[in-house]
VEXDREN-2710 file (C-alpha; in Angstrom, 1 decimal):
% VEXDREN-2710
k/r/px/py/pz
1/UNK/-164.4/-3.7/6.1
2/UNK/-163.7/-1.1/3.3
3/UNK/-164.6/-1.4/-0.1
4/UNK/-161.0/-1.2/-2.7
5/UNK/-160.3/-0.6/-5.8
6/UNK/-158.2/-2.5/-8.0
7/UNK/-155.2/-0.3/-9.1
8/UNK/-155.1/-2.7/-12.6
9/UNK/-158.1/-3.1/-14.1
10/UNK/-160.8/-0.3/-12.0
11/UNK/-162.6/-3.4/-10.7
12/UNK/-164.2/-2.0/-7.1
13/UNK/-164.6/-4.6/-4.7
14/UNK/-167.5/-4.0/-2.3
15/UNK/-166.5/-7.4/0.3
16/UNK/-162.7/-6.2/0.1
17/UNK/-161.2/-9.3/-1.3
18/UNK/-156.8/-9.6/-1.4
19/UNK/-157.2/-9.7/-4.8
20/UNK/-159.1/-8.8/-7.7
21/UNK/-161.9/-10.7/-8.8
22/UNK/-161.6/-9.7/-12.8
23/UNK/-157.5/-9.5/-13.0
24/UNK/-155.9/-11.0/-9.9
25/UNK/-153.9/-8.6/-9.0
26/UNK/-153.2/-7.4/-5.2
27/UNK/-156.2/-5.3/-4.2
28/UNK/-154.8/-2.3/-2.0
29/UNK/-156.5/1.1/-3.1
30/UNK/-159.3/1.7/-0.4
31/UNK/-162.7/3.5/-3.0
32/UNK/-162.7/6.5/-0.8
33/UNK/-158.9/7.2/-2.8
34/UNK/-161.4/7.5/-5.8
35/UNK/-161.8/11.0/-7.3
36/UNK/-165.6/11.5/-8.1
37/UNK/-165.1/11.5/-11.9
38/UNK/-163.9/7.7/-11.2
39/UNK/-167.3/6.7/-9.4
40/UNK/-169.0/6.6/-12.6
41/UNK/-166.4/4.5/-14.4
42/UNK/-166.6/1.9/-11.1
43/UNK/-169.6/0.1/-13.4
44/UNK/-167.7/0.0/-16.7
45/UNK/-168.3/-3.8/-17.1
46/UNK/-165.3/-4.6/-18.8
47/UNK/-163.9/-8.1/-18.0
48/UNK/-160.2/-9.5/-18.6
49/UNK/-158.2/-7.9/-21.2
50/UNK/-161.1/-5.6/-21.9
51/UNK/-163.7/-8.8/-22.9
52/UNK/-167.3/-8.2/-22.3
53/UNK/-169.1/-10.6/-20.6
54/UNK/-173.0/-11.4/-21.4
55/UNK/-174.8/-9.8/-18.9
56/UNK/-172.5/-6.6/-19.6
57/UNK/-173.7/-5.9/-22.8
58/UNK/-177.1/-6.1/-22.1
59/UNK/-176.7/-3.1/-19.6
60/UNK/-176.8/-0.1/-21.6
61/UNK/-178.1/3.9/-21.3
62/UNK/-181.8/4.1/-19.8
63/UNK/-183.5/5.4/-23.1
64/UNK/-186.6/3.6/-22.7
65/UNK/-188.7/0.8/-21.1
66/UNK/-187.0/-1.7/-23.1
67/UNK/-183.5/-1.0/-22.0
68/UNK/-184.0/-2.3/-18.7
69/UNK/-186.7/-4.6/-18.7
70/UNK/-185.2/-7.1/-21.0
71/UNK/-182.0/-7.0/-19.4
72/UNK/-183.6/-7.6/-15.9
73/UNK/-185.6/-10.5/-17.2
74/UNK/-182.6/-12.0/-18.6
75/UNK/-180.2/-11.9/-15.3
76/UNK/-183.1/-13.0/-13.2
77/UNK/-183.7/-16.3/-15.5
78/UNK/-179.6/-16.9/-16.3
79/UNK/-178.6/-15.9/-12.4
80/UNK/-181.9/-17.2/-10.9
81/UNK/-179.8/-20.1/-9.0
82/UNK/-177.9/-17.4/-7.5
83/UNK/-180.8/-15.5/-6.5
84/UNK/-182.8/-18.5/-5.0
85/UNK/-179.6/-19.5/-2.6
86/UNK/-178.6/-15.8/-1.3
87/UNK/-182.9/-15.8/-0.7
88/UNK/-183.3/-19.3/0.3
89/UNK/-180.4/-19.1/3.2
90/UNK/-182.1/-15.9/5.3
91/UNK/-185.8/-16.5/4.2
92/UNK/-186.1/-20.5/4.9
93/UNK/-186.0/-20.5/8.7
94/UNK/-188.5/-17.5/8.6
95/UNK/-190.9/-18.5/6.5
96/UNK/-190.7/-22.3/8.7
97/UNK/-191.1/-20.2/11.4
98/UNK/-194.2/-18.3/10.3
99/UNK/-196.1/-21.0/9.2
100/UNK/-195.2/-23.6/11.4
101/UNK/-195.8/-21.3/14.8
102/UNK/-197.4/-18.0/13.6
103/UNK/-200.3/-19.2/11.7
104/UNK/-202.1/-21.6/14.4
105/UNK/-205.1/-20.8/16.7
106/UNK/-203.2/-19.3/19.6
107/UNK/-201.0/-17.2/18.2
108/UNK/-200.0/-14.2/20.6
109/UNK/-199.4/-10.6/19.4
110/UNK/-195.5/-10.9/20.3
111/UNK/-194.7/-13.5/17.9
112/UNK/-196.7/-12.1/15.1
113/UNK/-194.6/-8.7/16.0
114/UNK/-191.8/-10.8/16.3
115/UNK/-192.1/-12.1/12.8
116/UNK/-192.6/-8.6/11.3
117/UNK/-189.2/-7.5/12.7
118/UNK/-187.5/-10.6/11.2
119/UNK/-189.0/-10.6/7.6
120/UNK/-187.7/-6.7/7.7
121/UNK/-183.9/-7.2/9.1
122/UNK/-183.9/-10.6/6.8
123/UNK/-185.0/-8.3/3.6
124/UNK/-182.2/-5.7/4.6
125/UNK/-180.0/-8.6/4.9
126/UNK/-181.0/-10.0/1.4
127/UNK/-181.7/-6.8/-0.2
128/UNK/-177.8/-5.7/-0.4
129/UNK/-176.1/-9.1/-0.4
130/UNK/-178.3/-9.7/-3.8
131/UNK/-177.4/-6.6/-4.9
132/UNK/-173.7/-6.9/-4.5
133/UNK/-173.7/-10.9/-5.7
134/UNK/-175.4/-9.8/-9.3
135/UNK/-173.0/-6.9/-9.7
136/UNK/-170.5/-9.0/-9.3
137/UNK/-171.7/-11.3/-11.5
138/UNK/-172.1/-8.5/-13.9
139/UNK/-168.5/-7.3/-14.1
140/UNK/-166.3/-10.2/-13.4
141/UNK/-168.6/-13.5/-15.2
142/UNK/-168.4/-14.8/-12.0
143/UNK/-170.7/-15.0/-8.9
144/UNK/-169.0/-14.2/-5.3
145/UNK/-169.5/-16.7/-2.1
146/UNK/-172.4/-16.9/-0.3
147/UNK/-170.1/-15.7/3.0
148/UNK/-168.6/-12.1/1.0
149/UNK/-172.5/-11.7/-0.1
150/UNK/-173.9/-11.6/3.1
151/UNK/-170.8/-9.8/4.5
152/UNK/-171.7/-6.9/2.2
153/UNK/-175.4/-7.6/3.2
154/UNK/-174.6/-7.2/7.2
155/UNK/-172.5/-4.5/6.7
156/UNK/-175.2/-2.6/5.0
157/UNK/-178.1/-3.9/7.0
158/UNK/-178.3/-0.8/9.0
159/UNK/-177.8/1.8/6.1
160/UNK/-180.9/-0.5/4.2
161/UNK/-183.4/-0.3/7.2
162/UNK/-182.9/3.3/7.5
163/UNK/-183.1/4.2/3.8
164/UNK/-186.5/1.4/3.6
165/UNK/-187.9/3.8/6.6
166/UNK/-187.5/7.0/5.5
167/UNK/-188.5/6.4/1.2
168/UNK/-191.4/4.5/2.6
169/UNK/-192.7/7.2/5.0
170/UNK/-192.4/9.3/2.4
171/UNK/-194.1/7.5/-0.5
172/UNK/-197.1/7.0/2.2
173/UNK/-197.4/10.5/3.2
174/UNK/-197.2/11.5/-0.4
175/UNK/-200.3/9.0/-1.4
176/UNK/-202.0/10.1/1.6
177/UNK/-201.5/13.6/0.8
178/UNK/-202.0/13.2/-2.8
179/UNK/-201.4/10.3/-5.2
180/UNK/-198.9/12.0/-7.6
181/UNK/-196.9/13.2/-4.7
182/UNK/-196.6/9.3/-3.7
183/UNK/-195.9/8.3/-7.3
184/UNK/-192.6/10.5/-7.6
185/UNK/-191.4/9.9/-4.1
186/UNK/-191.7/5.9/-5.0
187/UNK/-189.5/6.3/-8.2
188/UNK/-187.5/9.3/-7.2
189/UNK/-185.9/6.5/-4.5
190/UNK/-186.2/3.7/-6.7
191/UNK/-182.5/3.1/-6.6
192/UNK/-182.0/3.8/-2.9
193/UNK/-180.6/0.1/-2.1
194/UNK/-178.3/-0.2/-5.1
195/UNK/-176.7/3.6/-4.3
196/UNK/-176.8/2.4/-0.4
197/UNK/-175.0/-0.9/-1.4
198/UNK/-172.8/0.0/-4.3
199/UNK/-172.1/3.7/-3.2
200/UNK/-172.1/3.9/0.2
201/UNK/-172.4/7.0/2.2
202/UNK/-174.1/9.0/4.8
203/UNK/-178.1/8.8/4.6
204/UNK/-178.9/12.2/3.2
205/UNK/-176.4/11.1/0.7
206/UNK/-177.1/7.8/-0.5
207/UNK/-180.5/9.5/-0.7
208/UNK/-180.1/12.4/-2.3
209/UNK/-177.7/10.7/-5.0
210/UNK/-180.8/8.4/-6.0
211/UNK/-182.9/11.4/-6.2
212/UNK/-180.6/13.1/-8.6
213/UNK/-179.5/10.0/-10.8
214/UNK/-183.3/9.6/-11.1
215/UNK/-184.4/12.8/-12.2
216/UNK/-185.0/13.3/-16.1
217/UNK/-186.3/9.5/-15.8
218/UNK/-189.1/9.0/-13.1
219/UNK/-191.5/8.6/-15.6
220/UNK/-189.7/6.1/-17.6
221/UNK/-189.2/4.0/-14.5
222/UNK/-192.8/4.6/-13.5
223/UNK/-194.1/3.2/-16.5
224/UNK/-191.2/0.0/-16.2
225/UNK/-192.6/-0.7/-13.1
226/UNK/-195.9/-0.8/-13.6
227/UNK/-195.4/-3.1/-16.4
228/UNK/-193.3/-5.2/-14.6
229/UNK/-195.6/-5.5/-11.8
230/UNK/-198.6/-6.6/-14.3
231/UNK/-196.3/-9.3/-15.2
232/UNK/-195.1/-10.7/-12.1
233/UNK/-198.9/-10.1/-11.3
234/UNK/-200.2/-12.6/-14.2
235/UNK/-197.8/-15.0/-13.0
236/UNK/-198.6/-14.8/-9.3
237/UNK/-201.8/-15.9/-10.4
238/UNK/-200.6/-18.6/-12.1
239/UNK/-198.2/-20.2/-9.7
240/UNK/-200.9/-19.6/-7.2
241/UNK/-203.3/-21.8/-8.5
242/UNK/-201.0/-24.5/-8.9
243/UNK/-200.4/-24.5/-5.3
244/UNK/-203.7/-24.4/-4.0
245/UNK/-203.8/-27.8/-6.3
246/UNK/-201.1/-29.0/-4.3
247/UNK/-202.6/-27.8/-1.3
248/UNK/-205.9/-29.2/-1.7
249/UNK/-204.0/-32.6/-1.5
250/UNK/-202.7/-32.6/2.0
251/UNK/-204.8/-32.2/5.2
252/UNK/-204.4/-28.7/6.9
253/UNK/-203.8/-30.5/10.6
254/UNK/-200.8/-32.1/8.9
255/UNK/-197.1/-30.9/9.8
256/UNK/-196.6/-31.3/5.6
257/UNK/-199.4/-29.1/5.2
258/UNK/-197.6/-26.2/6.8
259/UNK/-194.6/-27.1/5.5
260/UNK/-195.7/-27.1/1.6
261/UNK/-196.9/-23.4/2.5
262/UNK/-193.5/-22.5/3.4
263/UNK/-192.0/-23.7/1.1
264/UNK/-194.4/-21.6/-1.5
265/UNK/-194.4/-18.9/0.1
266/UNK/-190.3/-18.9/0.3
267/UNK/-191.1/-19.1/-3.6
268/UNK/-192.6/-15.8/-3.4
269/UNK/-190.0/-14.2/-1.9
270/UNK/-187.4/-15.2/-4.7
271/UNK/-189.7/-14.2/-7.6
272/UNK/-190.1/-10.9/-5.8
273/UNK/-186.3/-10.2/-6.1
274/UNK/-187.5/-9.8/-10.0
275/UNK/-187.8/-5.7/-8.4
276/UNK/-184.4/-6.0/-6.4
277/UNK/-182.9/-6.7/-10.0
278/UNK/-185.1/-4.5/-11.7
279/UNK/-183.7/-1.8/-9.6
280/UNK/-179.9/-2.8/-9.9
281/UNK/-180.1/-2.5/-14.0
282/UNK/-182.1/0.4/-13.3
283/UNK/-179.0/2.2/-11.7
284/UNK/-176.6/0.8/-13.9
285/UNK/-178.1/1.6/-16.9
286/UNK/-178.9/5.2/-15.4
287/UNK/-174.8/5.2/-14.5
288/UNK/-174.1/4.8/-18.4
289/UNK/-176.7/7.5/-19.4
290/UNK/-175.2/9.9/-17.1
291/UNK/-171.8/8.9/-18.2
292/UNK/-172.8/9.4/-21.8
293/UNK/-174.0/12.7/-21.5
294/UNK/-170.8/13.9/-19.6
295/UNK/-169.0/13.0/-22.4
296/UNK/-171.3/14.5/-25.5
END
């Protein structure tokens, strides 16, 4: 499956539809046809007969904190349907599993391994399929299938794990090491699954391309993050003690009992997708800055 490139309108197509999303027309230019000064122009949100659709204009260049965060809060509320399906289809029959099997008195080292494993090839799953579904959403006004988002995501699935490995060995070693060192690794590859999704390419280049597009920024993203984290943070604690009130009313030895906690913590996973968008507008908006000062 190769990503195209609409010969009409621009529109790049990441599950390789016939034809385009945004126009209509035939899709038949394969992305690797595009010159490099094109890849930029790949994000230029422009809809039908050059209209601008919502979430568009509230991607713009990464000046501050403000230019992302808003924006990401805003997709994640108006698209948070389409989050909570492309989360709920991969995440429900783990999270069942975990805490209808995992979390009893005889639970044996293989299936707790077991479960690891899954809740990491289902987050490389969900990671890109997300990723492509929004930016969808973003240029066209329209969301894509559940089937052409988790094509994209199993197509990626392997380029995902590998990028997750590596920028989180080296975020450890660099906190281990020293903080700071930690620090810039984490937001140096803050963009790695966006680039990996959107951009594809050989590891060293998916990774080096978020290092670049990063650089001039890392603070900036830094501080986004941290704020963003305080937030979801504040209303972890909120949502949590709403559950253990719903908890408190059901009997642990009951079936329902470990079915509510499923079912919560498969709420956790969606509201932590708030960083899988976070880092989507993150790259777009950095796309537009870099654009911006190739033109001036």
């Amino acid at each position: 499956m190769t990503s195209v490139k609409c010969g009409n309108c621009g529109f790049v197509d990441w599950a390789s539809s016939e034809l385009c999303k945004r126009c209509g027309t035939e899709m038949s230019r394969p992305l690797a046809e595009s010159t490099a000064s094109e890849e930029n122009n790949q994000f230029a949100l422009v809809g039908p007969a050059g209209a601008f659709y919502e979430e568009a204009t509230a991607i713009r260049p990464y000046t501050g904190m403000g230019a992302v965060l808003s924006p990401t809060l805003e997709i994640f509320v108006r698209r948070f349907f389409l989050i909570a399906k492309v989360v709920v289809v991969v995440f429900a029959p783990l999270e069942i599993l975990q805490h209808t099997a995992v979390y009893t008195p005889r639970i044996s080292i293989g299936t707790a391994g077991v479960t690891v494993l899954l809740a990491l090839f289902c987050n490389a799953i969900v990671a890109p399929a997300l990723i492509y579904a929004l930016a969808t959403a973003i240029q066209t006004g329209e969301a894509p299938t559940l089937s052409e988002c988790y094509a994209v995501g199993l197509r990626r699935v392997g380029s995902i794990l590998l990028c997750g490995l590596i920028t989180s060995l080296l975020v450890c070693l660099g906190l281990i090491v020293f903080i700071i060192p930690g620090l810039i690794a984490a937001v140096g590859y803050f963009v790695v699954y966006p680039v990996a999704t959107l951009n594809p390419g050989g590891l060293s280049e998916v990774l080096s391309k978020s290092w670049e597009i990063t650089k001039g920024y890392r603070f900036r993203i830094l501080a986004t993050c941290i704020v963003l984290v305080l937030l979801s943070s504040a209303g972890g604690i909120v949502l949590g003690r709403i559950a253990s009130g719903i908890l408190a009313a059901v009997s642990p030895g009951e079936m329902a009992f470990w079915l509510l906690r499923a079912g919560i913590s498969l709420g956790g996973d969606i509201f932590r997708q708030l960083f899988t968008v976070l880092s989507l507008v993150t790259y777009l908006s950095l796309l537009k800055s870099k654009e911006q000062e190739d033109r001036g």
